[in-house]
N, C-alpha and C positions, 0 to 999 in steps of 0.2 A: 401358390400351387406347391403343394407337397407330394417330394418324388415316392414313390414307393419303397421298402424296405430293401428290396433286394438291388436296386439302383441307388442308393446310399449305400450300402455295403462296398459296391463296385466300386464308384468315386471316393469312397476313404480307405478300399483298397489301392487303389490307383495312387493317389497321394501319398499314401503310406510309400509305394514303392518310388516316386518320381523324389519325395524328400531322402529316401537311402541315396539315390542316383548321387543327389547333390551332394550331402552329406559327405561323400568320397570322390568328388572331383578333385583334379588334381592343383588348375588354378584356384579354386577355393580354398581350398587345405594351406596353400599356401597364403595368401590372402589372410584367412585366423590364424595362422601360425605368427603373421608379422603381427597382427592385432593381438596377439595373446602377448606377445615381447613387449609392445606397446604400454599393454595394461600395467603388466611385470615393471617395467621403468615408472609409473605412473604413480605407483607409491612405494617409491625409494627415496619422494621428497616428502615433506611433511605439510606445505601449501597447497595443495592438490589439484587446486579449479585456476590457481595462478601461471600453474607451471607450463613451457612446452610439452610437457611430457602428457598431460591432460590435453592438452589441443590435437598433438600426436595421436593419441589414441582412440579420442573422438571421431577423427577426421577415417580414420580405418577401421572404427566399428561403422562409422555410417557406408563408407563402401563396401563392408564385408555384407552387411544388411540389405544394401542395396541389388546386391548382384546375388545372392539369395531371392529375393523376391522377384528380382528380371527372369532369373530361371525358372521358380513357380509359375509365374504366371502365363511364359511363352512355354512353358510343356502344358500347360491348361488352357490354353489357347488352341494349340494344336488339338488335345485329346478331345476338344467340347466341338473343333468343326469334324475332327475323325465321325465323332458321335452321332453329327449329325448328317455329314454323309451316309455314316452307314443307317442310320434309323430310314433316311428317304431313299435308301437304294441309289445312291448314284455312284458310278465307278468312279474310281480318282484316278487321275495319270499310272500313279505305279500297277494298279488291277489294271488298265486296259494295256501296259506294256508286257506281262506278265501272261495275258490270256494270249496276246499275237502271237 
């Protein structure tokens, strides 16, 4: 099933803004910060795949990536049931506390 254009527009609107979000989180930034130090140490040796420094920095690119991708997918998680509350009309908790 292919969405329609203007429903692809929204969704890679959407994602365009939910990847800025992360982008400038504050535990992520730090997170590649220490991953970027990592890499930085990683070829200050000349054996590269031997050294701690290459285990080091493996081990925090795979969690930097990790918790990038936990975020993408629990803000698209959220956005695709928002969607489809709202497509079927049903209130959510925060609209019926908002209407009382």
């Amino acid at each position: 099933m292919d969405f329609p254009p203007w429903m692809q527009r929204a969704i890679q609107a959407r994602l365009d803004e939910v990847s800025a979000l992360i982008e400038h989180d504050p535990e992520l930034s730090r997170v590649r910060g220490e991953t970027n130090e990592a890499f930085e140490a990683l070829f200050a040796s000349k054996d590269v795949e031997q050294t701690p420094e290459y285990a080091e920095w493996e081990s925090r690119y795979i969690v930097t990536k990790g918790i990038e991708n936990e975020r993408l997918y629990m803000q698209g998680l959220r956005d695709g049931i928002q969607l489809k509350v709202s497509l079927l009309g049903v209130s959510t908790p925060e609209e019926i506390d908002t209407k009382a």
